[in-house]
N, C-alpha and C positions, 0 to 999 in steps of 0.2 A: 369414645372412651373405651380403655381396655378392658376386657371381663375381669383381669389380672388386680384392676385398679382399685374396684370396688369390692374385694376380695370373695367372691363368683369363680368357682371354676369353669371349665369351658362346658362341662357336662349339670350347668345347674340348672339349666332349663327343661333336660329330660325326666319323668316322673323316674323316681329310686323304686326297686323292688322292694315292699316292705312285706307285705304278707303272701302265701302260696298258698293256693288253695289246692285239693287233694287228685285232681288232676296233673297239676302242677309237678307236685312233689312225688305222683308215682313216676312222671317222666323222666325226673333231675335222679331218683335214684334205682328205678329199675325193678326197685320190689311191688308185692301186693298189696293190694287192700289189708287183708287179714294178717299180712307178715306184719306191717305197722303198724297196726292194732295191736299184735301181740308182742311188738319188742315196745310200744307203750308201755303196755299193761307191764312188762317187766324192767322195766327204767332204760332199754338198751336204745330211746329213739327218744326226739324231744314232742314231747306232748303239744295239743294244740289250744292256739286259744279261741274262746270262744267268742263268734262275732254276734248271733242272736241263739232263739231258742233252738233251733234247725240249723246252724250255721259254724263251721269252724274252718281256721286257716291255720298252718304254719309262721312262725316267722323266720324271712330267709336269714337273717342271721344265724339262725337257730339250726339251721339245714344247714348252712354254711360251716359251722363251728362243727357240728357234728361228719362233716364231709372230710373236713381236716383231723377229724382226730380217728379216723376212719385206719385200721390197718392196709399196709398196702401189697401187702403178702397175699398172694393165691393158692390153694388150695388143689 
């Protein structure tokens, strides 16, 4: 049976990125610790959510949407 058939696309069997953890998201975007902490703290990055009391991730959609609406002019 095709994956097509049973409306499965060919990539449904691999796990989806859903959340980054802050290793993650300093790779994907090259800044610091303390830079995302402070473009949090002033709305310019998306905040994280919280997995326990010690624990927080990104969600990549959230990286995502904010990577696109990112300028692409350089300085």
């Amino acid at each position: 049976m095709k994956r097509d058939a049973i409306g499965l696309s060919p990539l449904a069997d691999e796990p989806q990125r859903v959340l980054a953890r802050l290793p993650a998201v300093l790779k994907m975007t090259g800044l610091g610790r303390s830079t995302i902490y402070r473009w949090i703290a002033d709305g310019s990055f998306p905040p994280p959510v919280r997995l326990g009391p010690r624990a927080v991730a990104w969600r990549w959609s959230d990286l995502d949407q904010w990577t696109r609406t990112r300028s692409s002019t350089h300085h």
